[in-house]
ZADO-1210 file (C-alpha; in nm, 4 decimals, padded with zeros to 6 digits):
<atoms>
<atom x="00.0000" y="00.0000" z="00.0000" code="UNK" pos="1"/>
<atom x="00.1246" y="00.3389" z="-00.1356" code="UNK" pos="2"/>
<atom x="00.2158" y="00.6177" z="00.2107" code="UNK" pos="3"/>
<atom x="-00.0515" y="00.8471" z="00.0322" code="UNK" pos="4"/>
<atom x="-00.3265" y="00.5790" z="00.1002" code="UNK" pos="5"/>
<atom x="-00.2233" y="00.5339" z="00.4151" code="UNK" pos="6"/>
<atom x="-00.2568" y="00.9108" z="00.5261" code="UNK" pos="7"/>
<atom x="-00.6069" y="00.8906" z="00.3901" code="UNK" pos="8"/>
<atom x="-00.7115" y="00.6183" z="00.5753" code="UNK" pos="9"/>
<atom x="-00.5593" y="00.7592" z="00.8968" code="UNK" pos="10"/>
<atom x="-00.7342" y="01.0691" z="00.8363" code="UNK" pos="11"/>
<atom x="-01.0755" y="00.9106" z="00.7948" code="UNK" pos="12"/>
<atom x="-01.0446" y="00.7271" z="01.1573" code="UNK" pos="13"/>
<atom x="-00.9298" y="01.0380" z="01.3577" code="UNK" pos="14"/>
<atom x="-01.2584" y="01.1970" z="01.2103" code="UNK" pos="15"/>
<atom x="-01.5012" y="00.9255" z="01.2799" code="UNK" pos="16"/>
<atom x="-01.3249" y="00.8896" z="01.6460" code="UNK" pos="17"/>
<atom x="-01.3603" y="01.2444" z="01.6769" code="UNK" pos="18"/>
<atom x="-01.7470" y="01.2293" z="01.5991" code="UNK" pos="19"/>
<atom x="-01.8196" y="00.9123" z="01.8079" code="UNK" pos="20"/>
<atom x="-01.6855" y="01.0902" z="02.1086" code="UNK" pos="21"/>
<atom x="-01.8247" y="01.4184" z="02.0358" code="UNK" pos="22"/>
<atom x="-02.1600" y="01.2316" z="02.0629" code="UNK" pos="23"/>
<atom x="-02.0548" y="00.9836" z="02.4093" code="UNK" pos="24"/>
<atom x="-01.9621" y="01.3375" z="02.5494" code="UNK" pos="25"/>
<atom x="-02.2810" y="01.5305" z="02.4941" code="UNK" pos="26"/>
<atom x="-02.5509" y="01.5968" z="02.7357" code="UNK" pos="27"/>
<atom x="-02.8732" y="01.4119" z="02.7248" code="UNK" pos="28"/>
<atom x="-03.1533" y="01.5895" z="02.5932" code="UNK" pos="29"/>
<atom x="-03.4011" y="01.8026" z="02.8584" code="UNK" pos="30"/>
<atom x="-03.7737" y="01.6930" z="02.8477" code="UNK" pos="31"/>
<atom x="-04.0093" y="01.8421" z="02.6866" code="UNK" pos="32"/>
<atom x="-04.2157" y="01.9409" z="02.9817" code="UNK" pos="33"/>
<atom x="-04.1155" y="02.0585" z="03.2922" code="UNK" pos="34"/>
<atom x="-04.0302" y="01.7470" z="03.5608" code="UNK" pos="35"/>
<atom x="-04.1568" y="01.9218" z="03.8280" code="UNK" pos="36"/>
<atom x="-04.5340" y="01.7787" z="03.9711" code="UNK" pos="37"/>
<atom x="-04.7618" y="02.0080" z="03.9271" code="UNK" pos="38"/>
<atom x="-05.1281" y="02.0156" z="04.1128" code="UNK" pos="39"/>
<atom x="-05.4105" y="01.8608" z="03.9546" code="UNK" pos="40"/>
<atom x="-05.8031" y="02.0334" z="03.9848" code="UNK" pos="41"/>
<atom x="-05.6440" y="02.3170" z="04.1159" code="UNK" pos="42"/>
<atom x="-05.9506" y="02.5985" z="04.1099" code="UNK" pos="43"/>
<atom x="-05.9305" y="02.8589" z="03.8244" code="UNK" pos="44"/>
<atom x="-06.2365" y="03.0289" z="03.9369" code="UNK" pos="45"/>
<atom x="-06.1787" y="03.4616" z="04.0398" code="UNK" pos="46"/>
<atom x="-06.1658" y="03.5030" z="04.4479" code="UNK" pos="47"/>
<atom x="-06.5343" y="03.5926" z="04.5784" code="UNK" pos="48"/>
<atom x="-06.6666" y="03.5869" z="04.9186" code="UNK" pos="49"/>
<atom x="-06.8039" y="03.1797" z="05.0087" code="UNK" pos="50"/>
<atom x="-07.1283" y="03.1835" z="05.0502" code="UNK" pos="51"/>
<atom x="-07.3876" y="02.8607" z="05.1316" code="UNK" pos="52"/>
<atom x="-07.3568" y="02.5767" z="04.8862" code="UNK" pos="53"/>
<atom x="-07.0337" y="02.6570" z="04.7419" code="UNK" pos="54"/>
<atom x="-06.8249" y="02.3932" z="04.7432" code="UNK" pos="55"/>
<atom x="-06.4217" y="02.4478" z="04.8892" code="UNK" pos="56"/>
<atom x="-06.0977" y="02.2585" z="04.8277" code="UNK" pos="57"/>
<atom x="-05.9413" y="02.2008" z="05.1546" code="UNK" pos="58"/>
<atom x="-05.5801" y="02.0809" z="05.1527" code="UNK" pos="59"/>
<atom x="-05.4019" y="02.0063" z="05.4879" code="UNK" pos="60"/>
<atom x="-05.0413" y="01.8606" z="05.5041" code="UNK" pos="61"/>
<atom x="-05.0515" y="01.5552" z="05.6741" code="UNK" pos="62"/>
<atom x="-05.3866" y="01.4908" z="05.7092" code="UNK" pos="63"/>
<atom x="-05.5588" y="01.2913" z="05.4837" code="UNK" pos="64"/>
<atom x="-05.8704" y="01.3593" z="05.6465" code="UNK" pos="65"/>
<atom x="-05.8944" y="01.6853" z="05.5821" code="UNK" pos="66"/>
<atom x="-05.7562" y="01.7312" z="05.2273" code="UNK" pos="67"/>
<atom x="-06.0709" y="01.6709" z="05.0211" code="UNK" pos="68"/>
<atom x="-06.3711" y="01.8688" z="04.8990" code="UNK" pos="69"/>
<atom x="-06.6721" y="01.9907" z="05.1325" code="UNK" pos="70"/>
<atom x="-06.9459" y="02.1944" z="05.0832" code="UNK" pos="71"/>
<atom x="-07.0473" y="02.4793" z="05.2781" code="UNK" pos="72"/>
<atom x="-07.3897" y="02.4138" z="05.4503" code="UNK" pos="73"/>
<atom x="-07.7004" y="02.6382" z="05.4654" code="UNK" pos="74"/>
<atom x="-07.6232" y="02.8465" z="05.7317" code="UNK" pos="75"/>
<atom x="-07.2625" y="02.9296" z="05.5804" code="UNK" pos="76"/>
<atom x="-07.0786" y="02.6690" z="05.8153" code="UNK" pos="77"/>
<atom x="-06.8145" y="02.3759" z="05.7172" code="UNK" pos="78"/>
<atom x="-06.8504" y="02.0753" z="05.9151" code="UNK" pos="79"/>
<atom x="-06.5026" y="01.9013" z="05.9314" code="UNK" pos="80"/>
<atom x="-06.3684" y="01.5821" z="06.0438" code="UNK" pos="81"/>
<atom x="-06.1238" y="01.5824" z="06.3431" code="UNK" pos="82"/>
<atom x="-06.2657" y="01.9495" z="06.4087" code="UNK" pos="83"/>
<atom x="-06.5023" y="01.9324" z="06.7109" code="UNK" pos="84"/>
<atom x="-06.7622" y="02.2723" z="06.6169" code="UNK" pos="85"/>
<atom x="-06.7880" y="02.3813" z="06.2417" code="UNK" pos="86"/>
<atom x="-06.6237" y="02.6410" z="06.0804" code="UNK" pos="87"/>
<atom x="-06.8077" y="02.9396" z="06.0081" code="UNK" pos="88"/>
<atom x="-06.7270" y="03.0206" z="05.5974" code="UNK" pos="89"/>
<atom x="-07.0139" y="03.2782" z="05.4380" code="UNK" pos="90"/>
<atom x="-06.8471" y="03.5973" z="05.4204" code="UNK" pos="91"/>
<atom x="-06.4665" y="03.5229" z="05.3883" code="UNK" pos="92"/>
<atom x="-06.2563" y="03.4833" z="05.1104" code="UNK" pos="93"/>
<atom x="-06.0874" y="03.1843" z="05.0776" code="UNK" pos="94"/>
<atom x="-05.7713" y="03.3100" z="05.1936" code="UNK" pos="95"/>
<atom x="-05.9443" y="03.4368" z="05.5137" code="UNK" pos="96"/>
<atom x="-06.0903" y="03.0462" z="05.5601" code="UNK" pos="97"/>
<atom x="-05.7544" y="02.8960" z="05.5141" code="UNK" pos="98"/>
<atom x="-05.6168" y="03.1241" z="05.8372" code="UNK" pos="99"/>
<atom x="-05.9645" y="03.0292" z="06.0266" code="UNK" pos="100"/>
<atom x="-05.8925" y="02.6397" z="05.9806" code="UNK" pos="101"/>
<atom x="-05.5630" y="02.6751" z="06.0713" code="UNK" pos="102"/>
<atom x="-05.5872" y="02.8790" z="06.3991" code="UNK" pos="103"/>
<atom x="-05.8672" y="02.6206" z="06.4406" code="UNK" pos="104"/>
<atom x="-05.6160" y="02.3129" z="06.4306" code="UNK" pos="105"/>
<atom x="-05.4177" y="02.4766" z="06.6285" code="UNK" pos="106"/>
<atom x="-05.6299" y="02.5696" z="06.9471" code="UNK" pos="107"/>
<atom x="-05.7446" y="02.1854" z="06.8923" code="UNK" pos="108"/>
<atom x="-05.4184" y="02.0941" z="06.9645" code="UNK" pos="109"/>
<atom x="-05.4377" y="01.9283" z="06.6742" code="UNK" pos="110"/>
<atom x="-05.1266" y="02.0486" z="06.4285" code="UNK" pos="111"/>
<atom x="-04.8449" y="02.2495" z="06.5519" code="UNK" pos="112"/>
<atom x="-04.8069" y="02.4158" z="06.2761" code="UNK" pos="113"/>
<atom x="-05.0430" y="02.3472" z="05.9880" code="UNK" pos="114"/>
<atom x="-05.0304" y="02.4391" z="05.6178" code="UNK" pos="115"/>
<atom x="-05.3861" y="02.4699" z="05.5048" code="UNK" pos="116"/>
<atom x="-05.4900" y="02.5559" z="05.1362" code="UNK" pos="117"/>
<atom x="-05.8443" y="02.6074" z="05.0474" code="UNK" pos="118"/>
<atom x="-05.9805" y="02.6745" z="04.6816" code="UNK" pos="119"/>
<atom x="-06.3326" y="02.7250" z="04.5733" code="UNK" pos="120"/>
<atom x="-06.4155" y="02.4581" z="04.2937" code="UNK" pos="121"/>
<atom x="-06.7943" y="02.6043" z="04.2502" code="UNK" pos="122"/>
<atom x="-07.0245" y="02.9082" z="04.3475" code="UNK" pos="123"/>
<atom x="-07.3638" y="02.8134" z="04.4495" code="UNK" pos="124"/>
<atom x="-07.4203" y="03.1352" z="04.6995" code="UNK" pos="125"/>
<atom x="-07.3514" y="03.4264" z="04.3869" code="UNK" pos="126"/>
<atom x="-07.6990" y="03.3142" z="04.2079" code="UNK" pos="127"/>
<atom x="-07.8190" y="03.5706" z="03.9027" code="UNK" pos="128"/>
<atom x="-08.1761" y="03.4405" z="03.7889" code="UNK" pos="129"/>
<atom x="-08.2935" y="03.5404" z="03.4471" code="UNK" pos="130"/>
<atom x="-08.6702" y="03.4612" z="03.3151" code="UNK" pos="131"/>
<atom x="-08.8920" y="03.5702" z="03.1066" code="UNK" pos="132"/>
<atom x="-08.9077" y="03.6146" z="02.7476" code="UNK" pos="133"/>
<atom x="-08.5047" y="03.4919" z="02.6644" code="UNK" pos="134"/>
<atom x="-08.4257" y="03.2012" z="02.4695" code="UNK" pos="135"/>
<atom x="-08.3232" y="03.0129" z="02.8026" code="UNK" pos="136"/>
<atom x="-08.4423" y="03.0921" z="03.1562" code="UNK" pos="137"/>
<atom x="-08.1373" y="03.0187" z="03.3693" code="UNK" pos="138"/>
<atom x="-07.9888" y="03.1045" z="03.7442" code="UNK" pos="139"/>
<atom x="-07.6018" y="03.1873" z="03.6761" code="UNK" pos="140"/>
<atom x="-07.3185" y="03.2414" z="03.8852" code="UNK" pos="141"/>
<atom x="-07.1720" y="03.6275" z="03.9490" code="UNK" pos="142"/>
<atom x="-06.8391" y="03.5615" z="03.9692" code="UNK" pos="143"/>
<atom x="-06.7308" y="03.9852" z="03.9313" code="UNK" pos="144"/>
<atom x="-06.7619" y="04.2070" z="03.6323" code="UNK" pos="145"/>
<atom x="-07.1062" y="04.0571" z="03.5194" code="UNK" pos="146"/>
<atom x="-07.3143" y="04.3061" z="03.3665" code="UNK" pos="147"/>
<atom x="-07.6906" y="04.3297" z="03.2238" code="UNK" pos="148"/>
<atom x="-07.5944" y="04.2695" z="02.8497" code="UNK" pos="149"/>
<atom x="-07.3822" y="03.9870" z="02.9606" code="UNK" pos="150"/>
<atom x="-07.6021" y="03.8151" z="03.1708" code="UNK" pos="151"/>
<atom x="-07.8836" y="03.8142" z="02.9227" code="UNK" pos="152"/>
<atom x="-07.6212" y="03.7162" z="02.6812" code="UNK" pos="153"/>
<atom x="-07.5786" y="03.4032" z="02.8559" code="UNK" pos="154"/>
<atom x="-07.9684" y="03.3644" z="02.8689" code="UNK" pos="155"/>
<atom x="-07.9113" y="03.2857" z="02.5440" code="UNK" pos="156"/>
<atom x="-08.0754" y="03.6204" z="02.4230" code="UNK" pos="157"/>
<atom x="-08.4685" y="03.8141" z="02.3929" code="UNK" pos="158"/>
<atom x="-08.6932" y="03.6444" z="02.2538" code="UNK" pos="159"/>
<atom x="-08.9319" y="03.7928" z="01.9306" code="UNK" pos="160"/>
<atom x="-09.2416" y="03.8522" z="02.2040" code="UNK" pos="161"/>
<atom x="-08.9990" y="04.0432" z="02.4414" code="UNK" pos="162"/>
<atom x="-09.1158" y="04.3409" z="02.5957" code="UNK" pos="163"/>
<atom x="-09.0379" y="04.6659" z="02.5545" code="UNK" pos="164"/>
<atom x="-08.8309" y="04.6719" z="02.9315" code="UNK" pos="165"/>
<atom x="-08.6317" y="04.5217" z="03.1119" code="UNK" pos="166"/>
<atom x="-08.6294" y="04.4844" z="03.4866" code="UNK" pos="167"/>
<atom x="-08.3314" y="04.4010" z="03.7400" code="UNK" pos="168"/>
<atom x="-08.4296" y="04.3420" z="04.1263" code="UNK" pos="169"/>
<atom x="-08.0954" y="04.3906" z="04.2712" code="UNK" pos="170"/>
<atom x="-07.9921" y="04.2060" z="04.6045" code="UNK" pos="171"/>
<atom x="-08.0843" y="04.5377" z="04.7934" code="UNK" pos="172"/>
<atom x="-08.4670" y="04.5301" z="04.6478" code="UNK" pos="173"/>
<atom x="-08.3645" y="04.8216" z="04.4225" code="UNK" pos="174"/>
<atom x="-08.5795" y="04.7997" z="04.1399" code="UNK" pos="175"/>
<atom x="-08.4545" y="04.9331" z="03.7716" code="UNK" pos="176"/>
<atom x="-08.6602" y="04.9374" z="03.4549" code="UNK" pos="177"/>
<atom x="-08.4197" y="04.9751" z="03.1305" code="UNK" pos="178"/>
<atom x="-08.5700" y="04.9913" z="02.7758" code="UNK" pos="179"/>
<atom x="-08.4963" y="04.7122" z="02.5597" code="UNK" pos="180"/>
<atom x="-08.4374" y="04.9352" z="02.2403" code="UNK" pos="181"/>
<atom x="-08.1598" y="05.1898" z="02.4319" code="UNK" pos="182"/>
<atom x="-08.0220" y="04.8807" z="02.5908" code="UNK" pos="183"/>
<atom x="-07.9122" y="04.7386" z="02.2587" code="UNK" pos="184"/>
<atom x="-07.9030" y="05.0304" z="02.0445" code="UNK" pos="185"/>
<atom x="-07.5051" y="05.0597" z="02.1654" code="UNK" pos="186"/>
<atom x="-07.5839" y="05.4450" z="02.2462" code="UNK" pos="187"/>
<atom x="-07.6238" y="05.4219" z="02.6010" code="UNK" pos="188"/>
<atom x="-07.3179" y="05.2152" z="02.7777" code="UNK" pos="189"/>
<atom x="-07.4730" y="05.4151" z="03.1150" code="UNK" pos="190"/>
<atom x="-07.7620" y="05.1330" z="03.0947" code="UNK" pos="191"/>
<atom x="-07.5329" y="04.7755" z="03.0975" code="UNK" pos="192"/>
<atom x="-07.5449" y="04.8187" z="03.4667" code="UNK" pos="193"/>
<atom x="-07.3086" y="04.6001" z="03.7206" code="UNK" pos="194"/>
<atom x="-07.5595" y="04.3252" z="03.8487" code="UNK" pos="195"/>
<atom x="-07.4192" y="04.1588" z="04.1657" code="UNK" pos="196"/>
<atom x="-07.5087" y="03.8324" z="04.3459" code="UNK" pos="197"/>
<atom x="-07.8894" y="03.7705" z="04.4307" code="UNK" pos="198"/>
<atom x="-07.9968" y="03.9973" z="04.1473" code="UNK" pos="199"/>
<atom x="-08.3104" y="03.8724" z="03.9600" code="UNK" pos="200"/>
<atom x="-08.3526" y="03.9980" z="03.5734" code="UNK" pos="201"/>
<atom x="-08.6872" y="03.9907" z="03.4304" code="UNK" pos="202"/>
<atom x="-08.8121" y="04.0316" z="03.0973" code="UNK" pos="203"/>
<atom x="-09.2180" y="04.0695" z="03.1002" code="UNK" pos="204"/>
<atom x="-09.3265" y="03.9397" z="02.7109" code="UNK" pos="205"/>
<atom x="-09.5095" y="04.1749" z="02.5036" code="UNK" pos="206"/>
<atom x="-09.8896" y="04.3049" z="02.5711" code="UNK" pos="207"/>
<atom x="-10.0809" y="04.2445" z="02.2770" code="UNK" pos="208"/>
<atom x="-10.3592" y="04.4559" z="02.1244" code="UNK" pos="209"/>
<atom x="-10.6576" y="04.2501" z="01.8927" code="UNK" pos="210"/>
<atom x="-10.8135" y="04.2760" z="01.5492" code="UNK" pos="211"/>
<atom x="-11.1175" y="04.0670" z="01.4844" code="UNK" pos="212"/>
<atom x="-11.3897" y="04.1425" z="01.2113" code="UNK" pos="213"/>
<atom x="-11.3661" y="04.1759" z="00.8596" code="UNK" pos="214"/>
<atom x="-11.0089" y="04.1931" z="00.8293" code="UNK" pos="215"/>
<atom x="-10.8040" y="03.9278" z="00.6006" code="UNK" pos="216"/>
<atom x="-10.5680" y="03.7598" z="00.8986" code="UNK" pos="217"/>
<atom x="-10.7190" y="03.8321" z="01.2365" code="UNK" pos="218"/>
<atom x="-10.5254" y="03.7660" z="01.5828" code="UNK" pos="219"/>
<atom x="-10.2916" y="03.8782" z="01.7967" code="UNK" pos="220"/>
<atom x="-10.0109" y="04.1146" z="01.7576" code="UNK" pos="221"/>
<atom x="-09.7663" y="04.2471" z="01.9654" code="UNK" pos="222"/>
<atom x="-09.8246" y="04.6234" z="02.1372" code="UNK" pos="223"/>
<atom x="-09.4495" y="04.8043" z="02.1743" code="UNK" pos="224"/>
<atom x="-09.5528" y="05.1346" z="02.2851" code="UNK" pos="225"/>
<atom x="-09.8372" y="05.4136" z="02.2727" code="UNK" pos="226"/>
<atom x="-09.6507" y="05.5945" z="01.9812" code="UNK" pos="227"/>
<atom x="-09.6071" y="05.3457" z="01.7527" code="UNK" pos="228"/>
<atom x="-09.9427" y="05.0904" z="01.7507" code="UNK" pos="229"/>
<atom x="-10.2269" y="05.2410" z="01.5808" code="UNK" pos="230"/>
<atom x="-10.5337" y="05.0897" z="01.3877" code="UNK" pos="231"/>
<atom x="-10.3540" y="05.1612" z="01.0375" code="UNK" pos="232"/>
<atom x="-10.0057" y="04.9467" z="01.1682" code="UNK" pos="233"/>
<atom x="-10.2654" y="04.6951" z="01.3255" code="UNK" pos="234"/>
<atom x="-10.4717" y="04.7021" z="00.9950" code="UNK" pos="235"/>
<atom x="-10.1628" y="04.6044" z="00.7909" code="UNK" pos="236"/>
<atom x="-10.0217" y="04.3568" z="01.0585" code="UNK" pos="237"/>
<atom x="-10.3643" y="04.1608" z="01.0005" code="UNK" pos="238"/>
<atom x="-10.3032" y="04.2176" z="00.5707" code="UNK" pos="239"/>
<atom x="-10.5493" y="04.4704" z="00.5631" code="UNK" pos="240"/>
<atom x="-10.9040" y="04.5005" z="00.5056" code="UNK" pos="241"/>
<atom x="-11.1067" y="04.2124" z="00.3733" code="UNK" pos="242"/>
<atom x="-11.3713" y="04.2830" z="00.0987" code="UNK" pos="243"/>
<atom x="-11.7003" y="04.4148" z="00.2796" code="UNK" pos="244"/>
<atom x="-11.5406" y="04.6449" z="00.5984" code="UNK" pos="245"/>
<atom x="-11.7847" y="04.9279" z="00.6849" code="UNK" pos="246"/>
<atom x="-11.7294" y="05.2945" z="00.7143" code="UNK" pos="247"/>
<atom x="-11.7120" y="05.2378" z="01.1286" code="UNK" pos="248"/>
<atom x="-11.4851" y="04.9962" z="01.3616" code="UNK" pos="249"/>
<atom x="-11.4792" y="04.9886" z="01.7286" code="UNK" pos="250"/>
<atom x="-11.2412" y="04.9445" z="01.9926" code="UNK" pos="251"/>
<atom x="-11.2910" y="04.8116" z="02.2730" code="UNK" pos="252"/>
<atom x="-11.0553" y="04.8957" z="02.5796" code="UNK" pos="253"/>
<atom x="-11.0561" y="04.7735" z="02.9579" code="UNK" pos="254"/>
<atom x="-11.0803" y="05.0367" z="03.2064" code="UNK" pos="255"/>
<atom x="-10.9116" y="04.9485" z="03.5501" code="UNK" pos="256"/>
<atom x="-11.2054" y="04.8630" z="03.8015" code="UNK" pos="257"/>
<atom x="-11.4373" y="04.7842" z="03.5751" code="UNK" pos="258"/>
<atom x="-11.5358" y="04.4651" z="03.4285" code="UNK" pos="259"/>
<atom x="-11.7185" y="04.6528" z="03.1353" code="UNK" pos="260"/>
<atom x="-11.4838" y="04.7399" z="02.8285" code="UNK" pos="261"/>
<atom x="-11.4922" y="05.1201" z="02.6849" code="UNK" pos="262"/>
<atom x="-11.6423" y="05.1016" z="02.3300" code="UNK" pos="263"/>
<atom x="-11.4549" y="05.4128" z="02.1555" code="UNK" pos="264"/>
<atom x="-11.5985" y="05.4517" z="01.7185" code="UNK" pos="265"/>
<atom x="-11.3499" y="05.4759" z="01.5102" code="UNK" pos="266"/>
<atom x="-11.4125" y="05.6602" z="01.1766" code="UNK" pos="267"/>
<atom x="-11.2234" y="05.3979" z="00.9324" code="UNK" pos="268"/>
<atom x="-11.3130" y="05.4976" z="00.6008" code="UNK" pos="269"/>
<atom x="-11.2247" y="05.8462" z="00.6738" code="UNK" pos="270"/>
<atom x="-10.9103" y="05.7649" z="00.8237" code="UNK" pos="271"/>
<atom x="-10.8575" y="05.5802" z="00.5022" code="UNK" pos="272"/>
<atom x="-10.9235" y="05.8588" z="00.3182" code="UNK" pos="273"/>
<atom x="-10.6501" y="06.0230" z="00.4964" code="UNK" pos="274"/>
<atom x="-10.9644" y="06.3087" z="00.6452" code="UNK" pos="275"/>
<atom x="-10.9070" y="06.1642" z="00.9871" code="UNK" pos="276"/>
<atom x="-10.6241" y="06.1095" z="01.2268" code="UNK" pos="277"/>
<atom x="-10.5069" y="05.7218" z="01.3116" code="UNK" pos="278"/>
<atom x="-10.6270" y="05.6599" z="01.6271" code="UNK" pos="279"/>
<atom x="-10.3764" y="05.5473" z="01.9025" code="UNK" pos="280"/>
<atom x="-10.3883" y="05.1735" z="02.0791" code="UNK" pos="281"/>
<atom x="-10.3389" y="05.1137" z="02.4056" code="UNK" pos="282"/>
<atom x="-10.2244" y="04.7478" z="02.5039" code="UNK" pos="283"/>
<atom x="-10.5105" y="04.5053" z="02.5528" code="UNK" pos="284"/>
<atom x="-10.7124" y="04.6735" z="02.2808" code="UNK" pos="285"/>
<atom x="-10.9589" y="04.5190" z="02.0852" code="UNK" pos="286"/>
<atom x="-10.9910" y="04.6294" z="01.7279" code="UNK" pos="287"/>
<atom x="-11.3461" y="04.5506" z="01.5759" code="UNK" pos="288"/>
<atom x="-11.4034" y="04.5674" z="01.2226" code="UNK" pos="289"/>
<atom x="-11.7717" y="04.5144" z="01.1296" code="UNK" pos="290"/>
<atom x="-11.8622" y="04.3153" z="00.7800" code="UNK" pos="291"/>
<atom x="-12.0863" y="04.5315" z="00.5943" code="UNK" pos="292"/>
<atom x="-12.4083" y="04.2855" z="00.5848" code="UNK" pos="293"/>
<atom x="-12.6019" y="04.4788" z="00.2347" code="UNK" pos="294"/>
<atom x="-12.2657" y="04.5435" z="00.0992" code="UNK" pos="295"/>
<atom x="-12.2225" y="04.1600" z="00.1091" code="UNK" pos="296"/>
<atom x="-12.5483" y="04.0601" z="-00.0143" code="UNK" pos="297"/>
<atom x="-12.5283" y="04.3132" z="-00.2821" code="UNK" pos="298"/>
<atom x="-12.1614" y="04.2070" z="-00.3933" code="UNK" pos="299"/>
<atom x="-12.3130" y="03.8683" z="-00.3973" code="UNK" pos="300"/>
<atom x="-12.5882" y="03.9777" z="-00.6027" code="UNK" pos="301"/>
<atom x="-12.4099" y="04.1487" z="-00.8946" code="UNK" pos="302"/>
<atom x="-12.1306" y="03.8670" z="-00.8792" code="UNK" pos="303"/>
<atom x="-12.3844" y="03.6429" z="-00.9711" code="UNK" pos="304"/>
<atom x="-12.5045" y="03.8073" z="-01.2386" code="UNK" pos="305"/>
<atom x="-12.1880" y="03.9847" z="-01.3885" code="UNK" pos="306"/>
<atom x="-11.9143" y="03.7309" z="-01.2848" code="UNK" pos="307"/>
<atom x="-11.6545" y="03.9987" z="-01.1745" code="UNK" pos="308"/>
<atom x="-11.5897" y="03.8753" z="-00.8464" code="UNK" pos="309"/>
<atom x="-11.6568" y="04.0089" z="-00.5076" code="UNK" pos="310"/>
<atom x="-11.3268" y="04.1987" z="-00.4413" code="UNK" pos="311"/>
<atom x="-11.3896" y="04.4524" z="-00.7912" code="UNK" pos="312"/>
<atom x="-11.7466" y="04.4695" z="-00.6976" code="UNK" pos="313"/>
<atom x="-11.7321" y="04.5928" z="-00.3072" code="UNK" pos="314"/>
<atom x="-11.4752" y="04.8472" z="-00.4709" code="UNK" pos="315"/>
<atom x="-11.6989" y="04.9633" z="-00.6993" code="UNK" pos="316"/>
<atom x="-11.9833" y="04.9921" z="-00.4137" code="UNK" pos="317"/>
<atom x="-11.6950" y="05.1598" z="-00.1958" code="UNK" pos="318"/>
<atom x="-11.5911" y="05.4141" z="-00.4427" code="UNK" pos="319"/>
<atom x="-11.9726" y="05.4998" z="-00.4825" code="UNK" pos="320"/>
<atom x="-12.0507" y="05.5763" z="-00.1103" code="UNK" pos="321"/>
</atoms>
């Protein structure tokens, strides 16, 4: 064998030895996660005063016993094992109930000196009820920052028959009424009030005013406001007059302490005519449009004989009158 391929083979094994103890030399690779425990179920929920029926994480060191979950009992007290009179809980933040147990275990003679955690895993004392007209009536938990938009948010929303208000019964027994229309219109930030725990939200459904008569789809209709439901919007929410309507309709309106409605004449066909001024609902109206008996019969009359149908011929009796 020639020196030169000697020197070339002597070169190649100082390299690979090189490499191979390169790689014996270097450090093994760190995990991928830290290997430190970490705790497990460890609350995530924002500190709030316990309250009755919430339900605390108590951890003790060295006690077995009293590392688990209880819940706090009606009157805002936790019963605990090895403890001889219960601990009273409604009122203090958690951190406040960890010192309580602890000075408890210690004037028990119990622990020397004990480290207590305590973590609330649920609220069951910071009820919000919402009913009414929303999407879904539910009692939800204040747990800070809640507000009116986001509460009925969670409601899942109004419903179409909503009211025009909204009312929130605070804790206190202060009583608010909001309008639904400034409380969404995004003009009026003043009215997405804090609501705090023991607040009740209600949202009354729509009155309704009434058409019945001669009218093409009578029923039911919802009544927003005193400005904005008249007999013309009520005419075309039941599609408008049907074929033989007389000159006259009636409402009829309930007066408080009296079981007799108010009959108040309302002169259609001038307000038709545009001669009269619409005439202003009130909820619980009834709207009463009388069928013209000898326009009928007359209608039916000529129909029969000329064919044209009902609709052309009361127009042509109409437009006579």
């Amino acid at each position: 064998m020639s020196k030169l391929s000697a020197t070339w083979i002597l070169v190649l094994l100082s390299i690979s030895i090189a490499g191979s103890a390169q790689r014996l030399s270097s450090p093994p690779p760190l995990p991928a996660f830290p290997a430190t425990p970490v705790s497990i179920g460890a609350s995530n929920l924002p500190f709030q005063p316990i309250g009755a029926s919430d339900l605390v994480r108590i951890t003790v060191s060295d006690s077995p016993e009293l590392s688990q979950s209880f819940r706090v009992d009606k009157n805002g007290n936790l019963n605990l094992p090895l403890l001889r009179t219960p601990i009273s809980a409604a009122g203090l933040m958690p951190d406040a109930l960890r010192d309580r147990i602890a000075a408890a275990l210690r004037a028990q003679h119990l622990f020397v000196n004990p480290i207590v955690d305590v973590s609330v895993i649920e609220y069951r004392s910071r009820d919000v009820t919402i009913a009414g007209a929303v999407k879904t009536p539910i009692t939800i938990q204040e747990l800070g920052n809640l507000r009116l938009l986001g509460a009925l948010s969670q409601a899942g929303g109004l419903l179409p028959e909503a009211g025009p208000e909204v009312i929130v019964e605070q804790a206190n027994g202060n009583l608010q009424r909001f309008s639904v229309r400034y409380l969404f219109d995004g003009l009026h930030p003043e009215l997405n009030i804090p609501i705090v725990a023991g607040a009740q939200i209600r949202v009354p459904e729509c009155e309704r005013v009434f058409v019945v008569g001669d009218v093409k789809r009578p029923g039911a209709f919802p009544f927003a406001n005193m400005e904005d439901t008249t007999v013309l919007q009520l005419l075309a929410l039941s599609g408008g007059l049907d074929s033989f309507s007389r000159n006259k309709a009636y409402i009829y309106r309930t007066q408080p302490g009296n079981p007799l409605k108010q009959e108040i004449e309302v002169p259609l066909r001038r307000i038709l005519d545009r001669r009269s001024a619409d005439v202003k609902l009130a909820a619980n109206d009834i709207l009463y449009v009388p069928t013209n008996g000898k326009l009928k019969a007359s209608a039916n009359v000529v129909n029969h004989v000329t064919g044209i149908g009902n609709t052309a011929v009361s127009a042509a009796i109409w437009s006579s009158h």
